[in-house]
C-alpha positions as a printed NumPy array, in Angstrom:
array([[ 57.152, 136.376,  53.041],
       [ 57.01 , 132.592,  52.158],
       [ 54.674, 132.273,  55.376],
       [ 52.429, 134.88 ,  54.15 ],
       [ 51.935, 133.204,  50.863],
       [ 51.466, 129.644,  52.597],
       [ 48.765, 131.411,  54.635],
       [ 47.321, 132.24 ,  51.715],
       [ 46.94 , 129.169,  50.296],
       [ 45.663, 127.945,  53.81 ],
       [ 42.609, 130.44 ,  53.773],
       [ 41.604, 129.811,  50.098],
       [ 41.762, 126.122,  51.123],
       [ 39.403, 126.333,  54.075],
       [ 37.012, 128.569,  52.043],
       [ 36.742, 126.639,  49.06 ],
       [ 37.921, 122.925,  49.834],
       [ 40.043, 122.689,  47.202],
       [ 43.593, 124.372,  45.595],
       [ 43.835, 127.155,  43.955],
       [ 45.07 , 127.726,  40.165],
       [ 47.349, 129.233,  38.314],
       [ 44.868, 132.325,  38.182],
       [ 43.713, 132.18 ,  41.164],
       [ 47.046, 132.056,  42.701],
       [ 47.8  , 135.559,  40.71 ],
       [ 44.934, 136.909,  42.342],
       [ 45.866, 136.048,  46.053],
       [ 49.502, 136.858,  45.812],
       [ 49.397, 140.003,  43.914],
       [ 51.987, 138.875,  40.885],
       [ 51.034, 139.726,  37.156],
       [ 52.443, 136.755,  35.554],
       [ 51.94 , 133.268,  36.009],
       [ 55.607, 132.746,  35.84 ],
       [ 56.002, 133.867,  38.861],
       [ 53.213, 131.962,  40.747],
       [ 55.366, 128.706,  39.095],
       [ 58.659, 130.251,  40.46 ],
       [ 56.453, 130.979,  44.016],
       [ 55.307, 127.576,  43.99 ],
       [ 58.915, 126.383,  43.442],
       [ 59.96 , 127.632,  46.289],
       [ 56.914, 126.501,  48.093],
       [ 57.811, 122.716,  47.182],
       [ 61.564, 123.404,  48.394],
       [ 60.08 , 124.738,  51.485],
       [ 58.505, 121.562,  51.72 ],
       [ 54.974, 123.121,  52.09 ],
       [ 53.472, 121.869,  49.216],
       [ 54.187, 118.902,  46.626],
       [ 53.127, 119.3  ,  42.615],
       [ 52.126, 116.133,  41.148],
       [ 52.638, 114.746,  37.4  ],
       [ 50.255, 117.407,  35.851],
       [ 51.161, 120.56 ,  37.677],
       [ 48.634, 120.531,  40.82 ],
       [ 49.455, 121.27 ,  43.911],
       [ 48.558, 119.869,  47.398],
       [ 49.737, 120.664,  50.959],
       [ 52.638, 118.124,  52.428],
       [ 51.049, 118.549,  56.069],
       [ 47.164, 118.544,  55.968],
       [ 45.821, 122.041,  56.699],
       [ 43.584, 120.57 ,  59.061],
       [ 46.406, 118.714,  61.187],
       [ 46.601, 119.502,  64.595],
       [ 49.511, 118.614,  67.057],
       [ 49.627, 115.567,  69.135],
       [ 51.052, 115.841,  72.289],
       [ 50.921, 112.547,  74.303],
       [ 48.472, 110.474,  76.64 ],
       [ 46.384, 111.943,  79.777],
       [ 45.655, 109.841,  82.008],
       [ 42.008, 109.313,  83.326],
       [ 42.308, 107.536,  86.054],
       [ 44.773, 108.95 ,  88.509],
       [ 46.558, 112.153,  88.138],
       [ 49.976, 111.756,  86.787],
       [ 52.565, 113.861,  85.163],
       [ 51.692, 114.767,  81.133],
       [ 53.861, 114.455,  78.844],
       [ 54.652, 116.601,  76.148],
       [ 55.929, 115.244,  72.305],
       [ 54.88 , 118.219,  69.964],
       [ 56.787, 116.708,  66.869],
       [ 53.775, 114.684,  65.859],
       [ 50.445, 115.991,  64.022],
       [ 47.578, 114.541,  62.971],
       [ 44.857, 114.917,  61.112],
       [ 41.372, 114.401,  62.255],
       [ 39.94 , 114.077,  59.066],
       [ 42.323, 111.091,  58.193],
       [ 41.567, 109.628,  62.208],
       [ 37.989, 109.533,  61.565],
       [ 37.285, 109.025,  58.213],
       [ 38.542, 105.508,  56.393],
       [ 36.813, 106.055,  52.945],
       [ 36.177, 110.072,  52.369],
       [ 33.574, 109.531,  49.119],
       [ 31.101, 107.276,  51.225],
       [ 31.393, 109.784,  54.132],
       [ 28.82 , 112.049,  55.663],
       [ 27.861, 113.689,  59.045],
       [ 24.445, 113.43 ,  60.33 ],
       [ 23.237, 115.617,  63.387],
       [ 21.503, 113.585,  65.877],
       [ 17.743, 114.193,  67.384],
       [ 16.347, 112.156,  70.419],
       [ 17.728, 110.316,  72.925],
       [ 17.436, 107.084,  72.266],
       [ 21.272, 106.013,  71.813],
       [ 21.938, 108.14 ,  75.57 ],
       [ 23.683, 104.965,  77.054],
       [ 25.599, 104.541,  74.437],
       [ 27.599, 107.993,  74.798],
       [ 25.552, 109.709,  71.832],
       [ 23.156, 112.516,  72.945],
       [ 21.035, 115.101,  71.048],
       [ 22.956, 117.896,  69.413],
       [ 26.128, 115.076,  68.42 ],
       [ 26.951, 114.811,  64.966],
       [ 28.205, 111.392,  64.025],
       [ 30.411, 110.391,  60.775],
       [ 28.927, 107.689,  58.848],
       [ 30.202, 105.325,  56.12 ],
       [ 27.803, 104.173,  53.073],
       [ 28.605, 100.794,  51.667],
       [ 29.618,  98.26 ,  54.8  ],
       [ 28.336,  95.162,  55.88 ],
       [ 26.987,  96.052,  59.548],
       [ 28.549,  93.441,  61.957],
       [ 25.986,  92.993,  65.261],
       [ 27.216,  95.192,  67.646],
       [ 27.568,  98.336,  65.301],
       [ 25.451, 101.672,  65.459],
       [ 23.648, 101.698,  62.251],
       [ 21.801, 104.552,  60.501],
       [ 18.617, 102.484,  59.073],
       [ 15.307, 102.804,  57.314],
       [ 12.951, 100.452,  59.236],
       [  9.547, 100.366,  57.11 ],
       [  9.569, 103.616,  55.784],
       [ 11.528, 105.722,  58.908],
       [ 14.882, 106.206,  59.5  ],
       [ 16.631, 105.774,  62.401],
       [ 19.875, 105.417,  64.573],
       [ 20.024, 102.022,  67.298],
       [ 22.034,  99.013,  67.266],
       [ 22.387,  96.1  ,  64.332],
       [ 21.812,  92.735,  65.929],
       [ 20.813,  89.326,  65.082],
       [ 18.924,  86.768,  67.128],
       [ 17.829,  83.547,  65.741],
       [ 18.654,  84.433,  62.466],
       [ 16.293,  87.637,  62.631],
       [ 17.583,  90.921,  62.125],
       [ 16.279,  94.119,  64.717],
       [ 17.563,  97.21 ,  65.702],
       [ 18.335,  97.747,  69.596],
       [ 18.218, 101.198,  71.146],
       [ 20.54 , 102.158,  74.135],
       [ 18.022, 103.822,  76.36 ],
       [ 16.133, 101.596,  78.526],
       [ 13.039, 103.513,  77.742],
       [ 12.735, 102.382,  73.957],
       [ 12.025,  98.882,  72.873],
       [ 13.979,  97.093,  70.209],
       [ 12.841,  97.27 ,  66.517],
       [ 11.161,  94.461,  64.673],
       [ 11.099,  95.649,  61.305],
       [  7.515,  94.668,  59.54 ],
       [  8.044,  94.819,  56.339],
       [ 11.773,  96.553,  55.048],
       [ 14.764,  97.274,  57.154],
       [ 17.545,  98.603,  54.902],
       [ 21.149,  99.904,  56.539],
       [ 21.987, 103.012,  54.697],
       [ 24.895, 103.444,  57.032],
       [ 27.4  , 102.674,  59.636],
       [ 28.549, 105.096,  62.223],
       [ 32.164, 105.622,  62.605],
       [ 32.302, 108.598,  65.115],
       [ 30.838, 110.674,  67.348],
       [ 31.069, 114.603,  67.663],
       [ 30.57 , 117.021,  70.412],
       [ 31.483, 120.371,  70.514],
       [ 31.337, 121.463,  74.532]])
């Protein structure tokens, strides 16, 4: 029954993005008291399922979004997998260093193509950094927003794109870097 209740807690996660409350808690499980949501979410914490901090909250051990990890496959020549299901991880903690400067754009045109992005990705991008020359920025050249490469020649600053068919970006009047992209996305 403990499973059920975890589940539970699982689904109202995933729907709302947060933990539920005491009341809340009644509501999912059934019980008329909050006594026994504490006593459920006792047993929950020796279960080591969730953890209650200083004020009462609760939050799960394992991220709900963890996946398992089961080794290396190689991409080069065939050789045998191997298998070490003991480990998880969670994507969101993989690809995401500072969660309140986070966002996901969805990405239109092709002008990043040789640089493994195409139409239809999303990427994660992080507010706030210094862009190095080299990264993929998400910038607002004059007015327009856009997606290309930071660099720096000569002391001037211009945005490269990775499709031989565009040419690099001189900004004329403003170039501000809203963004740095940390990840790419694509669903196949």
């Amino acid at each position: 029954m403990l499973a059920e209740y975890k589940n539970r807690l699982v689904t109202f996660f995933r729907q709302h993005q947060r933990m539920p409350g005491y009341k809340e808690l009644m509501r999912l499980t059934g019980f008329k008291s909050k006594n026994a949501v504490y006593k459920l979410i006792n047993k929950l914490v020796e279960a080591n399922v969730v953890i209650k901090d200083a004020n009462g909250r609760i939050s799960f051990v394992h991220g709900v979004n963890e996946v398992p990890r089961l080794g290396l496959v190689e991409a080069g020549f065939p050789s045998p997998a191997e298998e070490d299901s003991t480990e998880t991880m969670s994507l969101d903690d993989y690809l995401i260093d500072n969660k309140e400067a986070t966002y996901v754009l969805q990405v239109k045109g092709d002008s990043m193509i040789e640089a493994g992005i195409q139409e239809g990705d999303m990427v994660i991008v992080e507010r706030g950094q210094t862009p190095k020359p080299g990264d993929i920025v998400i910038a607002q050249v004059d007015g327009d927003y856009t997606m290309k490469y930071y660099r720096q020649k000569n002391g001037q600053v211009y945005l490269e794109p990775a499709n031989k068919n565009y040419a690099p970006i001189y900004p004329a009047d403003d170039l501000q870097i809203n963004a740095v992209v940390k990840a790419v996305i694509r669903k196949y």
